[in-house]
C-alpha positions, 0 to 999 in steps of 0.5 A, a space after each residue: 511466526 513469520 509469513 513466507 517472506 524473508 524477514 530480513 526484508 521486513 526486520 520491523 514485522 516481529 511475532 505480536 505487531 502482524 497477523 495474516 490475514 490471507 495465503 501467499 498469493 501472486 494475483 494482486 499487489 499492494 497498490 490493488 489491496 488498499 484500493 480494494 481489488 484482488 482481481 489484477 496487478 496495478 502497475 503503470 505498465 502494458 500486459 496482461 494481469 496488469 492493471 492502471 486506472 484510465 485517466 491516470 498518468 503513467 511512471 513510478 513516483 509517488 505523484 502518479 500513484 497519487 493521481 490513481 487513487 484520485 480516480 477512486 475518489 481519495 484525496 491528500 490528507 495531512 496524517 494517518 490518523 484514524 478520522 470517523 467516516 474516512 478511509 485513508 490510505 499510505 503510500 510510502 516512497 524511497 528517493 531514487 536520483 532525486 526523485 520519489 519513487 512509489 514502492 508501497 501502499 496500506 489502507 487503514 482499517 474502520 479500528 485504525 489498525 493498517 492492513 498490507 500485501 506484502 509483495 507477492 506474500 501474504 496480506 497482513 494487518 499491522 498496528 504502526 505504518 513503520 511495520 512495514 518499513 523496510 529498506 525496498 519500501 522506505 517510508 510513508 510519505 503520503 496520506 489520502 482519505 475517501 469518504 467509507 462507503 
């Protein structure tokens, strides 16, 4: 059954790939869920409920999304696949006047099954990255791993 969202949005995220795993829930964003916070909104951006890593650098591509998980201690890595002791995120990405844009990120559970927030909507937990594609998420596009505490 699908969760609170239009599932036109997310057309791969059909009854048996997802579950939910939280309630709709406009306090946090995906960028906070992989980074493991359900405190504040990460985004680049000033104002209250809004929250960016100090040292990261500020815009919207994929670069700057980068360099604040960096903060956190993850690094680039070549693919998403599960690694004994790491965990890895995804961010995903859309072209926009050529450049990269950040749009998504999902964190890889210890099972190597992906764990997203949609948006405003609930968090789910999805077998496959291409779950969640969409045509306002496009693709995964980038992968970093950090030590599991």
């Amino acid at each position: 059954m699908p969760g609170s969202w239009d599932p036109k949005i997310f057309p791969n995220l059909v009854d048996g790939v997802f579950v939910e795993t939280s309630e709709y829930d406009t306090g946090y964003n995906c960028i906070a869920w992989a980074a493991n916070d359900t405190t504040a909104w990460w985004q680049p951006a000033q104002g209250i409920g809004y929250y960016w890593p100090p040292g990261a650098p500020g815009g919207d591509s994929i670069w700057v999304y980068s360099a604040a998980f960096g903060t956190l201690g993850y690094e680039e890595c070549q693919d998403a696949k599960l690694e004994e002791g790491w965990e890895k995120i995804a961010l995903y990405a859309v072209l926009r006047d050529g450049e990269l844009i950040a749009t998504h990120a999902a964190r890889q559970l210890q099972d190597g099954k992906w764990t997203s927030k949609l948006g405003d909507f609930e968090d789910i937990t999805h077998e496959n990255l291409e779950d969640v594609f969409c045509d306002d998420y496009g693709v995964d596009l980038m992968y970093m791993r950090r030590q599991r505490a």
